[in-house]
N, C-alpha and C positions, 0 to 999 in steps of 0.2 A: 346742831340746830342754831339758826343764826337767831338773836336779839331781834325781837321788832322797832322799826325804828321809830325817832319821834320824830313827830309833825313839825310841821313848821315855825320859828320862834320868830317874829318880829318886834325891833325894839328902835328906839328912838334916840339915838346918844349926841344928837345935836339937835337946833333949832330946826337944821335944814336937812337932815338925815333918815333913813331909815334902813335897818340891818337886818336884813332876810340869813337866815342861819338856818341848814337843813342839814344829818348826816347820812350816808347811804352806805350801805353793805358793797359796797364797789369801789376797786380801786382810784385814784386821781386819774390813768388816762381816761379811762373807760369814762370816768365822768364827764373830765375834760369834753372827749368823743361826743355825747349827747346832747354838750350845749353848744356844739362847735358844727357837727356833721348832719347836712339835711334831712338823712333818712334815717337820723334816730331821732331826730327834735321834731319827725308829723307824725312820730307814735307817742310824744308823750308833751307837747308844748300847749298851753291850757287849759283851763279847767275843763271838767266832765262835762263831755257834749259840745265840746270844741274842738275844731282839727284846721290845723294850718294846710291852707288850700294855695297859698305860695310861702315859700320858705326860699330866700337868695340871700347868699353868703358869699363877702370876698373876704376872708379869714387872711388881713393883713395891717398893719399898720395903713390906714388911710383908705382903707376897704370898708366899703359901705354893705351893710345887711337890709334885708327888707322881710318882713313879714305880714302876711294877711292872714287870720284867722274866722273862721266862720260858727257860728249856734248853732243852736236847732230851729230856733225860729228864721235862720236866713241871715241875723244880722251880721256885720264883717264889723272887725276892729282891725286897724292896720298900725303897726310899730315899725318904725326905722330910725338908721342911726349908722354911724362910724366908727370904728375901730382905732382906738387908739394906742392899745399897747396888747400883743400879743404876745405868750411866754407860755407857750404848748408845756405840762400841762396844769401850768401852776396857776396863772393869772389873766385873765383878760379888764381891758377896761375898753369903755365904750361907751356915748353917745347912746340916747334913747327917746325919739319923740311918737308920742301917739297921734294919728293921724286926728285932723280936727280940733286938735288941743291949743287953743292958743296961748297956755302958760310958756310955750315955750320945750325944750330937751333940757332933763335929766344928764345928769352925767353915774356912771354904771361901775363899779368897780369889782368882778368876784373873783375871791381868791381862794382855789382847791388847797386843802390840805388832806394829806393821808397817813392816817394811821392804825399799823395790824389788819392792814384792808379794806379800812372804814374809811371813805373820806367824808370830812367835812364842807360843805360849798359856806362860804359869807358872802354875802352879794350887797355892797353898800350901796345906795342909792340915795344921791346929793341934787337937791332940787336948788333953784336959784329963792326959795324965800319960804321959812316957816309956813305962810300961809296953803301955798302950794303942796308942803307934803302934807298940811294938815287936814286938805282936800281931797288927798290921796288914798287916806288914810279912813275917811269917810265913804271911799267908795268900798266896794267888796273883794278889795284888790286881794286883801288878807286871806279871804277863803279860795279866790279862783287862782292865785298860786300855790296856796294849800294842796286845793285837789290836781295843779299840773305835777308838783312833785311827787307827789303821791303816785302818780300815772309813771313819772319816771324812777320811784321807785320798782315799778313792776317790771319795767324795762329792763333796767340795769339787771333786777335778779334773773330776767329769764334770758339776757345777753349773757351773764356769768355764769350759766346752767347748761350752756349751746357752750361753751369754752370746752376744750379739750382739757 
């Protein structure tokens, strides 16, 4: 029996920083895989009661992503952004702007590590100004990636349980 895992850790190690830490009972590709491939990121990108109703990914240095997510009430939030450094399945970095936001894009950094089958995701997320992540931080960012990882927690175990 596996370990339950733990939730999501978010911390603040600069002015303009904030460090999303999550670990998952699933190897690095397979994780890599989830945040990489479309038809495993509209079973688990969002929090509860959210589902990505377009998901477009050009998984390249210079390749642009697009996401739109939708509630329960109907509303959409849209995120897009650029790919800057792709390294299958250890590292991506990337460009991240929400639609309607005029602070401006984020710059995205997560880095898989695995170990004994467990990988760790660190996802750093570098805003252009204290004030900005400290707005961020204010919203319910913390809980509605909480419960998206958590969804891909369930993912992963029940991709890993279909494995041969």
């Amino acid at each position: 029996m596996s370990r339950p895992e733990q939730g999501l850790s978010v911390t603040t190690p600069s002015d303009t920083e904030l460090v999303l830490t999550r670990t998952f009972a699933a190897s690095r590709p397979l994780v890599f895989d989830a945040f990489t491939r479309p038809e495993l990121l509209r079973r688990w990108h969002g929090a509860r009661g959210w589902h990505l109703v377009v998901c477009e990914i050009d998984l390249r240095p210079g390749g642009a992503w697009r996401f739109v997510s939708r509630g329960p009430d109907g509303a959409e939030m849209g995120l897009s952004g650029v790919y800057h450094e792709v390294e299958p399945p250890y590292r991506l970095v990337q460009t991240e702007l929400h639609a309607g936001w005029e602070e401006g894009e984020a710059l995205v950094t997560t880095v898989f590590d695995e170990l004994h089958g467990r990988t760790t995701m660190n996802t750093t997320v570098r805003y252009s100004s204290r004030e900005i992540r400290d707005s961020v931080l204010r919203t319910p960012m913390k809980r509605g990636a909480g419960e998206a990882y958590d969804r891909l927690a369930e993912v992963l175990s029940e991709t890993t349980l279909k494995r041969p």
